[in-house]
C-alpha positions, 0 to 999 in steps of 0.5 A, spaced: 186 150 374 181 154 370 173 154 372 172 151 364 177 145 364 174 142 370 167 138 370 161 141 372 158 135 376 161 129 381 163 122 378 161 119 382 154 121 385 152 126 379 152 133 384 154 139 382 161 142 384 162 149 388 167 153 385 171 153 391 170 145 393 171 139 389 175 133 390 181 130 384 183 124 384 185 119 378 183 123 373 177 124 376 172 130 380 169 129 386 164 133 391 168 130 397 173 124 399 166 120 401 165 119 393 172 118 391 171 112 396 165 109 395 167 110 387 174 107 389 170 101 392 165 101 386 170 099 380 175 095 385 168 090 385 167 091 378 173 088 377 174 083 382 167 081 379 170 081 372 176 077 373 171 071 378 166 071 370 174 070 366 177 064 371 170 061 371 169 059 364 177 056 364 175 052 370 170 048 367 
């Protein structure tokens, strides 16, 4: 993978990449495992808070 194709900042916290590390997973850059977890734990609150706000106008 060529230097061009890939982002020049992690997703999740913002910080640049080094050319020799950097962390992919999901279609997604990361400076390291620490920021693909918390990123992973970020969207699955999210959507387990969208899908809580969907159920709740159909409960009442």
């Amino acid at each position: 993978m060529s230097i061009g194709t890939r982002a020049a900042a992690c997703t999740s916290c913002g910080k640049r990449l080094n050319r020799k590390q950097w962390y992919y997973r999901n279609g997604k850059y990361f400076c390291k495992k620490r920021c693909w977890v918390t990123e992973s734990e970020k969207t699955a609150s999210e959507a387990k808070k969208a899908e809580a706000a969907k159920e709740a106008p159909a409960a009442s």
